[in-house]
ZADO-1210 file (C-alpha; in nm, 4 decimals, padded with zeros to 6 digits):
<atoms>
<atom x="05.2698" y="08.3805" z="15.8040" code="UNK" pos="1"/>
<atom x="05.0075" y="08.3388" z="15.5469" code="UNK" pos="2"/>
<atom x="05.1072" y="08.6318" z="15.3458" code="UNK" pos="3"/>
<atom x="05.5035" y="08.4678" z="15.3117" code="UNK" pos="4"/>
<atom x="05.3114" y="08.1604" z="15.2073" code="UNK" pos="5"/>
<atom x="05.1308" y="08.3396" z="14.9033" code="UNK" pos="6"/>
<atom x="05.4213" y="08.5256" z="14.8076" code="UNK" pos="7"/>
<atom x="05.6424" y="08.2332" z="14.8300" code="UNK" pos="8"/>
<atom x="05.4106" y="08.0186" z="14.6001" code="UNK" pos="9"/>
<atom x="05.3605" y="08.3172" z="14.3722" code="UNK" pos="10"/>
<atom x="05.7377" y="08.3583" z="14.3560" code="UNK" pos="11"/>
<atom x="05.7719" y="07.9800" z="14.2446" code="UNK" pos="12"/>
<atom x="05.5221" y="07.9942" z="13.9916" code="UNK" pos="13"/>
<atom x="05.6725" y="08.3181" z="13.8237" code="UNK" pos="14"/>
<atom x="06.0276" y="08.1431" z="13.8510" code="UNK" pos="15"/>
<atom x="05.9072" y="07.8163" z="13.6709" code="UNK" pos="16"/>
<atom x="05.7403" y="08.0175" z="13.4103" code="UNK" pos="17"/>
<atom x="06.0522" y="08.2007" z="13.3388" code="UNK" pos="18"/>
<atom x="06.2746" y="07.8932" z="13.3090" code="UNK" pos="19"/>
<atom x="05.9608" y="07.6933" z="13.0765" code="UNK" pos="20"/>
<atom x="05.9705" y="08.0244" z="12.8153" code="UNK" pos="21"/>
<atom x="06.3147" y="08.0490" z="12.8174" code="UNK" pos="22"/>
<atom x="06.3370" y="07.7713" z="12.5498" code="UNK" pos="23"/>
<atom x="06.0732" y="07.9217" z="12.3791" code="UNK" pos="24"/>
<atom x="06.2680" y="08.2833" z="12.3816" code="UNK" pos="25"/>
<atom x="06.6028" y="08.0951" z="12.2410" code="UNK" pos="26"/>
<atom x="06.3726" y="07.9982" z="11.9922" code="UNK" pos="27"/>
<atom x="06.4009" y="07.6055" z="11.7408" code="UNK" pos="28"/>
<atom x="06.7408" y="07.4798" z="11.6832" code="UNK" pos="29"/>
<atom x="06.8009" y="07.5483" z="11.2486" code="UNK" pos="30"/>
<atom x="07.0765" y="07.2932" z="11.2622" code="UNK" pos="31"/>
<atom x="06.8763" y="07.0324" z="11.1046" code="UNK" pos="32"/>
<atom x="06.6599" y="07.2171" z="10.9132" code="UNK" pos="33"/>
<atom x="06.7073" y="07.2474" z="10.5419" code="UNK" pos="34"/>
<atom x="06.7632" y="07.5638" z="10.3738" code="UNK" pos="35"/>
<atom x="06.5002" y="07.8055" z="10.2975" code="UNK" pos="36"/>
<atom x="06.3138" y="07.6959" z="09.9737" code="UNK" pos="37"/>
<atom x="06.5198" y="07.3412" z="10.0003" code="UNK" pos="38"/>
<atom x="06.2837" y="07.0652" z="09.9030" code="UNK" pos="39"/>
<atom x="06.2866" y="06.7099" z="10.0236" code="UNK" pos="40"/>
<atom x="06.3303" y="06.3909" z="09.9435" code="UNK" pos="41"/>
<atom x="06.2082" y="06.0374" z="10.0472" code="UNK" pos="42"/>
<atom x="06.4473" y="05.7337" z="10.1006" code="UNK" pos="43"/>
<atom x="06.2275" y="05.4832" z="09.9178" code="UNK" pos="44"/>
<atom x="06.3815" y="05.2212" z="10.1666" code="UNK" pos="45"/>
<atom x="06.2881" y="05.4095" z="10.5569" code="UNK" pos="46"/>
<atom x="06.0470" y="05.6412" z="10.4028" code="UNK" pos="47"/>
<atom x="06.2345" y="05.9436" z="10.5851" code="UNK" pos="48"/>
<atom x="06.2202" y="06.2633" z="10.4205" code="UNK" pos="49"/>
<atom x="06.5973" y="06.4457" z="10.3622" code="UNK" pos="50"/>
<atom x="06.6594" y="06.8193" z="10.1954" code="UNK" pos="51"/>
<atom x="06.8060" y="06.7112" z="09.8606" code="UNK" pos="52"/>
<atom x="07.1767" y="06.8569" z="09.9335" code="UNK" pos="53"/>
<atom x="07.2326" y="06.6113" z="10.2315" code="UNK" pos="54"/>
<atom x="07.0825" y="06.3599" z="10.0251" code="UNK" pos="55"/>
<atom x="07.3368" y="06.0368" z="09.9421" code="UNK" pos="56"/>
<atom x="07.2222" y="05.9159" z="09.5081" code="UNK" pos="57"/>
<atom x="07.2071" y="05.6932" z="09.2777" code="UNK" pos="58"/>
<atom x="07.0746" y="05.6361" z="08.9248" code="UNK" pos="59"/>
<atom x="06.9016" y="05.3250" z="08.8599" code="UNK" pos="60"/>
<atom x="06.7561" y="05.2928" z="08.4868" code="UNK" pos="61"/>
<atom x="06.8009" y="05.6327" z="08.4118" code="UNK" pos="62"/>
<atom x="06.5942" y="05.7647" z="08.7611" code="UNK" pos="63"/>
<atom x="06.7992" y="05.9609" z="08.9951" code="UNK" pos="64"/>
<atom x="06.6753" y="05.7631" z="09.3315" code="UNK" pos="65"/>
<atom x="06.7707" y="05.9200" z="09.6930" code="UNK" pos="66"/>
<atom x="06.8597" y="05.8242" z="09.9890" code="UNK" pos="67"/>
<atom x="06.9078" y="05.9323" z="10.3985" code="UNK" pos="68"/>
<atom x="07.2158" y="05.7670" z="10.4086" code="UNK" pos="69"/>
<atom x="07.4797" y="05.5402" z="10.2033" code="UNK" pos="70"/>
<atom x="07.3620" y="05.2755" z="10.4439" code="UNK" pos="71"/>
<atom x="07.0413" y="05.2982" z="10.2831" code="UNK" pos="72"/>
<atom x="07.1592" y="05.3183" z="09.9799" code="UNK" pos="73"/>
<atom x="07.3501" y="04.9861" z="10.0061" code="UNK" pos="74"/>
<atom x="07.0929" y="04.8161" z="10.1551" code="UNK" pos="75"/>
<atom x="06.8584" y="04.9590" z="09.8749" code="UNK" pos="76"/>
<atom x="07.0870" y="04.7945" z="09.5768" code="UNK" pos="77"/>
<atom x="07.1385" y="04.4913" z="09.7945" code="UNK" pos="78"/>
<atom x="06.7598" y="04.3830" z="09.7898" code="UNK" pos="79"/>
<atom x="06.7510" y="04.5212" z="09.4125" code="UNK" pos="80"/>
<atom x="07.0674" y="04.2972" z="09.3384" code="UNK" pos="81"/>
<atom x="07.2602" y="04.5680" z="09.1664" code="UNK" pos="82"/>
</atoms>
């Protein structure tokens, strides 16, 4: 009886370790990940870095300024008034 106990707790440790590394074996998700060698920008408004391709811009005074998003962007020239 004892010995069906210890294999029966062994057997739910090994499965729980199997399902926990299985995220680990599939490895990060690279859809949100820039590409290799990408760099980043930061919104000046949220402060939230973006690789510069998916980056929405603007020039202001001869500075190319970027942003996360064209919300951001809007909101940005909003408080400027431009």
């Amino acid at each position: 009886m004892i010995i069906k106990l210890v294999f029966g707790i062994i057997a739910a440790y090994l499965l729980y370790k199997l399902i926990k590394g299985w995220n680990t074996f599939k490895g990060p998700s690279k859809a949100n990940l820039p590409a290799r060698g990408e760099d980043l920008v930061e919104d000046p408004l949220c402060h939230t870095y973006v690789p510069v391709s998916n980056a929405c811009r603007t020039v202001i005074d001869g500075k190319t300024i970027y942003f996360c998003s064209q919300k951001c962007l809007e909101m940005y020239k909003k408080d400027r008034k431009l």
